[in-house]
MIDOSE-1310 file (N, C-alpha, C; in nm, 2 decimals, decimal comma, always signed):
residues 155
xxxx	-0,34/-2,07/-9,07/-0,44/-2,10/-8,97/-0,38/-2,12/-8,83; -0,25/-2,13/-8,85/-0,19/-2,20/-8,69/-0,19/-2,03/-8,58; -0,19/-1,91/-8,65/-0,22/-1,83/-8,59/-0,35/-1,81/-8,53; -0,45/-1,82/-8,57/-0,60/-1,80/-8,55/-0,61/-1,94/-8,46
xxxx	-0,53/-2,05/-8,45/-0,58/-2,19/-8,40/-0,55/-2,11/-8,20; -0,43/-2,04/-8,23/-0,34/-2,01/-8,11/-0,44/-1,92/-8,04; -0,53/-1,81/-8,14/-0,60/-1,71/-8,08/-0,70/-1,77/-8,00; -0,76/-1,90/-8,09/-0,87/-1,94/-8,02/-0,84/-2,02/-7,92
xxxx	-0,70/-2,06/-7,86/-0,71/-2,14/-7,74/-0,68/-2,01/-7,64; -0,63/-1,92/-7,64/-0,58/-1,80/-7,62/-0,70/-1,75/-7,51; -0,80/-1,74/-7,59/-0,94/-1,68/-7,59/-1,00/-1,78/-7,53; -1,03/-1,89/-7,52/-1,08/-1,98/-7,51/-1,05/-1,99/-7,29
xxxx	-0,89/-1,94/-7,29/-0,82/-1,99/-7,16/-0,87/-1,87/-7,07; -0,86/-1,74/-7,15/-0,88/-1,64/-7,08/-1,04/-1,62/-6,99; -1,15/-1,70/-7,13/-1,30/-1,70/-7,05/-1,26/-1,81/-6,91; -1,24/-1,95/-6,95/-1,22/-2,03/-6,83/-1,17/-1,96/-6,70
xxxx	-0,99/-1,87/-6,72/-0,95/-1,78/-6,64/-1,06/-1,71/-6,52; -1,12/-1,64/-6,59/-1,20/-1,51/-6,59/-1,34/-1,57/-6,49; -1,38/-1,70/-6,57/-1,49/-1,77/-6,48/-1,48/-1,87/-6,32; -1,35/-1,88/-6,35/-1,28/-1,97/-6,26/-1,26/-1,90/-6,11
xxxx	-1,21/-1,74/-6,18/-1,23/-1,66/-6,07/-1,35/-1,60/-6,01; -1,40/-1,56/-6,06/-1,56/-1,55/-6,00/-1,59/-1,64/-5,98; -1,62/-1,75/-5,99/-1,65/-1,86/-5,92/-1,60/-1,87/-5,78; -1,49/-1,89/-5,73/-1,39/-1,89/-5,63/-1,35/-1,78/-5,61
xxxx	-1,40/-1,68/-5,58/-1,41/-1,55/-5,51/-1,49/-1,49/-5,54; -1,65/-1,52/-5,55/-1,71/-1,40/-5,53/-1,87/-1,53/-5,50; -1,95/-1,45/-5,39/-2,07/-1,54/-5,38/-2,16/-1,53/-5,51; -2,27/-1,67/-5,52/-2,35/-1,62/-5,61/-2,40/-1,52/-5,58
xxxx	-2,48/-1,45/-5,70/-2,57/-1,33/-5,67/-2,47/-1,19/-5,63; -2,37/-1,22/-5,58/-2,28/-1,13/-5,52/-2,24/-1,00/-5,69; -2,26/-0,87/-5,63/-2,21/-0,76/-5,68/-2,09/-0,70/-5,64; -1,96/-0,70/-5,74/-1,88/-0,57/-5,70/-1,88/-0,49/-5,83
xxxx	-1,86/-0,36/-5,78/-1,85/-0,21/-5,87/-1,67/-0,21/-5,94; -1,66/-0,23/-6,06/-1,60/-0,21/-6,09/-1,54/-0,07/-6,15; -1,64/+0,00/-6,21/-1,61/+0,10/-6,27/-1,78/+0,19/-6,24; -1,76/+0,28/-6,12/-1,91/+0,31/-6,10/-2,01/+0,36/-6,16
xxxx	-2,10/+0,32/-6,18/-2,22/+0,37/-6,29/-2,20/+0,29/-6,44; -2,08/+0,24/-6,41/-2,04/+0,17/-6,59/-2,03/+0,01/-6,55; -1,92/-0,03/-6,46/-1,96/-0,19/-6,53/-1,94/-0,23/-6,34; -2,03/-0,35/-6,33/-1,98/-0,41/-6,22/-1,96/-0,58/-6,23
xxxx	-1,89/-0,63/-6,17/-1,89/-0,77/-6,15/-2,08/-0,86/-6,08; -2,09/-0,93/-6,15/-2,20/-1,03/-6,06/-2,24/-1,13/-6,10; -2,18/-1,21/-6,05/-2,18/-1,35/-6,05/-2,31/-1,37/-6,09; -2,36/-1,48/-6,17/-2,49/-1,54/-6,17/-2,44/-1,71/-6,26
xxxx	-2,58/-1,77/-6,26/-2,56/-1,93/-6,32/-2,66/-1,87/-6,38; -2,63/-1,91/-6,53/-2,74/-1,89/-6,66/-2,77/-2,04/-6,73; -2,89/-2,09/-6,70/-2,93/-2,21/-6,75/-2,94/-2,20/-6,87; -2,97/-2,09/-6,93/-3,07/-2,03/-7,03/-2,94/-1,95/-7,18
xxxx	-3,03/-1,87/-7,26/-2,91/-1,79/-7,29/-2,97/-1,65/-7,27; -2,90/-1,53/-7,35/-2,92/-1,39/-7,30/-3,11/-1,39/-7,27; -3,14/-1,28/-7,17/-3,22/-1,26/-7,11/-3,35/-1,41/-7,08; -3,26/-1,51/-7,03/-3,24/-1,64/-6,95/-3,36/-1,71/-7,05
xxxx	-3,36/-1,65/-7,21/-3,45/-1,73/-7,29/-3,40/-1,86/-7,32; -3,51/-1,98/-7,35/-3,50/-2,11/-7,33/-3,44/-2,16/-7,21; -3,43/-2,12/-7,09/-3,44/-2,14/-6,96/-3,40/-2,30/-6,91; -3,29/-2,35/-6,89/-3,31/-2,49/-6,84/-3,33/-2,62/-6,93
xxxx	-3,35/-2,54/-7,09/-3,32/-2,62/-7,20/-3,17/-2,67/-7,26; -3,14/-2,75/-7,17/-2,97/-2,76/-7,20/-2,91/-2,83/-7,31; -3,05/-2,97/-7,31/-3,01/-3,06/-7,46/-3,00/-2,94/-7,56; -3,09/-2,84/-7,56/-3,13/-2,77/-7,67/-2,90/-2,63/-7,74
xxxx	-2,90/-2,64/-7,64/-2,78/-2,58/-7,63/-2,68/-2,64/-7,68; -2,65/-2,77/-7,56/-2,58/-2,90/-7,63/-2,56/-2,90/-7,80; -2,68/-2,95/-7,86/-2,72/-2,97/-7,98/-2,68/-2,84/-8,07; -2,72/-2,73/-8,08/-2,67/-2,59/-8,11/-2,49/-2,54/-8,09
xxxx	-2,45/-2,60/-7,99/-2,32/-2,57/-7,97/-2,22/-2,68/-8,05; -2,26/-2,78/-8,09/-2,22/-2,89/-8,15/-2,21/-2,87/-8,29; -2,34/-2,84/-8,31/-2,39/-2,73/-8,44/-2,26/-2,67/-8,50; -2,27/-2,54/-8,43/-2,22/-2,40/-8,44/-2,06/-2,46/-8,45
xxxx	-2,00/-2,50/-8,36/-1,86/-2,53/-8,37/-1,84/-2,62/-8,45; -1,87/-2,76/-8,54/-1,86/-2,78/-8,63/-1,89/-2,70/-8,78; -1,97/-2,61/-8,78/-1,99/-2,52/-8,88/-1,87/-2,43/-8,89; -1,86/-2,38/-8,83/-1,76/-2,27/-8,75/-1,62/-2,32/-8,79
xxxx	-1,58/-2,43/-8,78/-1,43/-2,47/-8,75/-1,42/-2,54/-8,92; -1,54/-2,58/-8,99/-1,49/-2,60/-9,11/-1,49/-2,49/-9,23; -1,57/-2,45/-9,16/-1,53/-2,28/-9,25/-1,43/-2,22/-9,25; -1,34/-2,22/-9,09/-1,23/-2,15/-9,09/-1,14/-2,25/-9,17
xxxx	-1,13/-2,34/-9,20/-1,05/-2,47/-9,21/-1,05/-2,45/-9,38; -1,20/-2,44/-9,44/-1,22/-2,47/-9,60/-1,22/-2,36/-9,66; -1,22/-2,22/-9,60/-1,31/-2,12/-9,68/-1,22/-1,99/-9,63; -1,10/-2,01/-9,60/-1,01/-1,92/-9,59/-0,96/-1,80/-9,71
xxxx	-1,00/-1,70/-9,69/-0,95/-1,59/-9,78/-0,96/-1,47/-9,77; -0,94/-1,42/-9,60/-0,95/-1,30/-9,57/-0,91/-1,31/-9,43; -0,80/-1,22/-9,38/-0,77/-1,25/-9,25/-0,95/-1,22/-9,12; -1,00/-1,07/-9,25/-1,13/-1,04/-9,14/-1,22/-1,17/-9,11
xxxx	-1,23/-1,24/-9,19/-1,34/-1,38/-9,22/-1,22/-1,43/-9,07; -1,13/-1,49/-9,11/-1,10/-1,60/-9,00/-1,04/-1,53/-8,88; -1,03/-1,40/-8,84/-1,04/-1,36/-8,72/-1,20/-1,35/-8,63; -1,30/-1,33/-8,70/-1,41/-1,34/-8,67/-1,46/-1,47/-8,64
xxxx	-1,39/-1,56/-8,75/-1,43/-1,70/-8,71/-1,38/-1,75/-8,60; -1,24/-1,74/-8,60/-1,17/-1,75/-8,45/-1,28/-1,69/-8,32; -1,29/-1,56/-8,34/-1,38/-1,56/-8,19/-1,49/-1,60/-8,16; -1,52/-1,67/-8,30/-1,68/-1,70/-8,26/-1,68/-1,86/-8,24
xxxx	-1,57/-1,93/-8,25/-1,56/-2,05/-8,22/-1,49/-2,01/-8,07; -1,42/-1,97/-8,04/-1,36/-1,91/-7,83/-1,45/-1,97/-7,81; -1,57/-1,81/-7,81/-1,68/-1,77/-7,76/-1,78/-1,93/-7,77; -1,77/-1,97/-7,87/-1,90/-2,10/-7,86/-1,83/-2,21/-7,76
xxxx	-1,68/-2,25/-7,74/-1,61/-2,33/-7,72/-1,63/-2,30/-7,54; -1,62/-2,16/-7,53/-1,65/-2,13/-7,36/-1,75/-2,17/-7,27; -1,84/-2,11/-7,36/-1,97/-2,14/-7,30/-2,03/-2,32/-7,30; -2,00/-2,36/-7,40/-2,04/-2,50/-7,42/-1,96/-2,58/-7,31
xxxx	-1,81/-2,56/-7,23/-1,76/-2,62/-7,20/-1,79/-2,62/-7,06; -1,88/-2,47/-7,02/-1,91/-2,42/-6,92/-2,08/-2,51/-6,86; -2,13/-2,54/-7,01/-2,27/-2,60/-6,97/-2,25/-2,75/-6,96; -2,15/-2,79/-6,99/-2,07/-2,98/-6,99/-2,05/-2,98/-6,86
xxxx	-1,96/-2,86/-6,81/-1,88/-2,91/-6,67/-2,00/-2,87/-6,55; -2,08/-2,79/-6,55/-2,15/-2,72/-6,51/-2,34/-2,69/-6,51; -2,32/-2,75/-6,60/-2,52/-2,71/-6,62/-2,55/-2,64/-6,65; -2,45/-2,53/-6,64/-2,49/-2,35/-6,66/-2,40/-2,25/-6,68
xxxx	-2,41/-2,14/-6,73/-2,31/-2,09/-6,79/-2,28/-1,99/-6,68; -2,14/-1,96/-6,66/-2,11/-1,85/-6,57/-2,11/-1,71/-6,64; -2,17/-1,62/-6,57/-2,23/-1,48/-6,62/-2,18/-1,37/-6,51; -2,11/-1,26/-6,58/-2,05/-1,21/-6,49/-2,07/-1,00/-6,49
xxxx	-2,04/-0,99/-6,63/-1,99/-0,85/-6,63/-2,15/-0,79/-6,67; -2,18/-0,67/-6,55/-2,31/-0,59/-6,56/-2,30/-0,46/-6,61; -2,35/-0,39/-6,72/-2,34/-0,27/-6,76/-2,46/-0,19/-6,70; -2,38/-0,14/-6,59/-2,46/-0,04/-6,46/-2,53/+0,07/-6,55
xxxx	-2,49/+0,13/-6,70/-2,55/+0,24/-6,74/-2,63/+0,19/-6,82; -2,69/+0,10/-6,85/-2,78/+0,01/-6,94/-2,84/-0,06/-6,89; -2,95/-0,09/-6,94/-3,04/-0,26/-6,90/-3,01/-0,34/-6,98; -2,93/-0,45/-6,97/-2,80/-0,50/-7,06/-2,82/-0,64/-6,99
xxxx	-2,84/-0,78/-7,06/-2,82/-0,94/-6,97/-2,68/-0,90/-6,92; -2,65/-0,95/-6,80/-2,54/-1,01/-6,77/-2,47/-1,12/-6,84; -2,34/-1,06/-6,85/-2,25/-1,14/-6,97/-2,16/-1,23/-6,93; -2,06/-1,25/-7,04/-1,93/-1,32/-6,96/-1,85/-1,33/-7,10
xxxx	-1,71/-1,30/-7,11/-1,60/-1,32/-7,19/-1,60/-1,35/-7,33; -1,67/-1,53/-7,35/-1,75/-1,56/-7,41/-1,85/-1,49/-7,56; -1,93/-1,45/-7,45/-2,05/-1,40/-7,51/-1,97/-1,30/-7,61; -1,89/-1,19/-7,53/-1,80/-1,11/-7,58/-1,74/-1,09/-7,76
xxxx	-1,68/-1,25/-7,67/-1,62/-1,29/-7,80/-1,67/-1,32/-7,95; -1,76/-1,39/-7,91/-1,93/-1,43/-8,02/-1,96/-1,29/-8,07; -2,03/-1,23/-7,99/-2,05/-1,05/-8,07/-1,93/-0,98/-8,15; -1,82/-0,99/-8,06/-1,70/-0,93/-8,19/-1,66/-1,03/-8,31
xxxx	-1,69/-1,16/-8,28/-1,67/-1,19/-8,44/-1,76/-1,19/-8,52; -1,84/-1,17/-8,47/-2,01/-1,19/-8,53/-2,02/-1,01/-8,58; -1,97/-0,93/-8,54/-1,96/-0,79/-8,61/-1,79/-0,79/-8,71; -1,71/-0,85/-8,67/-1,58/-0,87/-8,77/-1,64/-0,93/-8,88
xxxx	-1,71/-1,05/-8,86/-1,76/-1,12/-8,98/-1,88/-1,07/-9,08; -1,93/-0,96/-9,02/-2,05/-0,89/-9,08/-1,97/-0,73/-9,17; -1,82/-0,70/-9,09/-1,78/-0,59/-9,18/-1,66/-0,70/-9,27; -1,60/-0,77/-9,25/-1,58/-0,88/-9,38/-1,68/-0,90/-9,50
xxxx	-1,79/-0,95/-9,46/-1,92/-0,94/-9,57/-1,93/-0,82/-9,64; -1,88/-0,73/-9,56/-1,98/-0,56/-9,67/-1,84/-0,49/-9,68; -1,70/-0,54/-9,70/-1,62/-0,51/-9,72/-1,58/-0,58/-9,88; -1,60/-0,68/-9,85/-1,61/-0,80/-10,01/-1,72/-0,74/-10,09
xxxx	-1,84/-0,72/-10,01/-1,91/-0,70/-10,08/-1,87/-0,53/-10,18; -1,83/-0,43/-10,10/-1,83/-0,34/-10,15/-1,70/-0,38/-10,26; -1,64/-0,41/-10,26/-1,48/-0,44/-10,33/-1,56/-0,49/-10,47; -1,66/-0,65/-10,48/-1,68/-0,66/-10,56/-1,80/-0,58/-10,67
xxxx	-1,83/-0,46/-10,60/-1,93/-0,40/-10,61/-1,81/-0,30/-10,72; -1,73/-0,21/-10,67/-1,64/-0,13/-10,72/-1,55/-0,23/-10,85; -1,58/-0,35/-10,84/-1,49/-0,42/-10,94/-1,57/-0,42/-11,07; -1,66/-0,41/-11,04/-1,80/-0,49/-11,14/-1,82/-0,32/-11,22
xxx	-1,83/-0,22/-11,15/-1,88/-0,11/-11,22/-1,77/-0,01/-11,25; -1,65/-0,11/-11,28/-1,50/-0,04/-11,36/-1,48/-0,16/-11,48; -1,58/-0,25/-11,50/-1,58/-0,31/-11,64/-1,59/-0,25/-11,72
């Protein structure tokens, strides 16, 4: 576990990094083009979560992120038996660990990266991270699954 503990402060330092800078160099509301037509920088404060649903409900976040990271951290902790399971789990505890620490210090979450070729919420690191383990942990599931699927019909 002490590998996966490393990833998730790792990950955890890199969103702070990442938000810390936009914050202190770039105005709110402020756009830069990073990659033209593909991704740009822009700052925003997200009370809410993706497309600013539950808006200003913060107990409600609080509560959920408390949730989620206790769930999260005992699973990686009790239910270890696949590196895909506890790499997944690792980012999805970062990712919960960012943003939560972002709505403590802050009120709101810092939102950054815009996908200029899409109508896409503005993101942040985070968020990122939650989606890739949340797809690691979903090809874990249908990887076990298929395994015990091929075990069962070689009886």
């Amino acid at each position: 576990m002490g590998l996966f503990t490393v990833l998730i402060i790792v990950l955890f330092a890199i969103d702070q990094w990442i938000k810390y800078t936009v914050v202190s160099t770039m105005a709110l509301g402020a756009v830069h083009q990073v990659i033209p037509g593909v991704l740009s920088l822009t700052y925003l404060k997200n009370d809410g979560a993706a497309w600013s649903m539950l808006e200003g409900q913060q107990w409600f976040f609080y509560i959920v992120s408390i949730l989620a990271l206790g769930i999260l951290i005992y699973f990686l902790i009790h239910y270890r038996h696949d590196w895909r399971y506890d790499l997944g789990l690792a980012l999805m505890i970062a990712g919960t660990l960012g943003n939560f620490v972002d709505r403590l210090r802050n009120g709101f979450v810092v939102d950054m990266f815009q996908l200029d070729f899409i109508s896409f919420p503005i993101f942040n690191f985070a968020d990122s991270c939650l989606t890739v383990g949340v797809i690691c942990l979903m090809i874990a599931i249908l990887l076990e699954d298929k395994r015990e699927k091929s075990g069962r019909s070689h009886e």
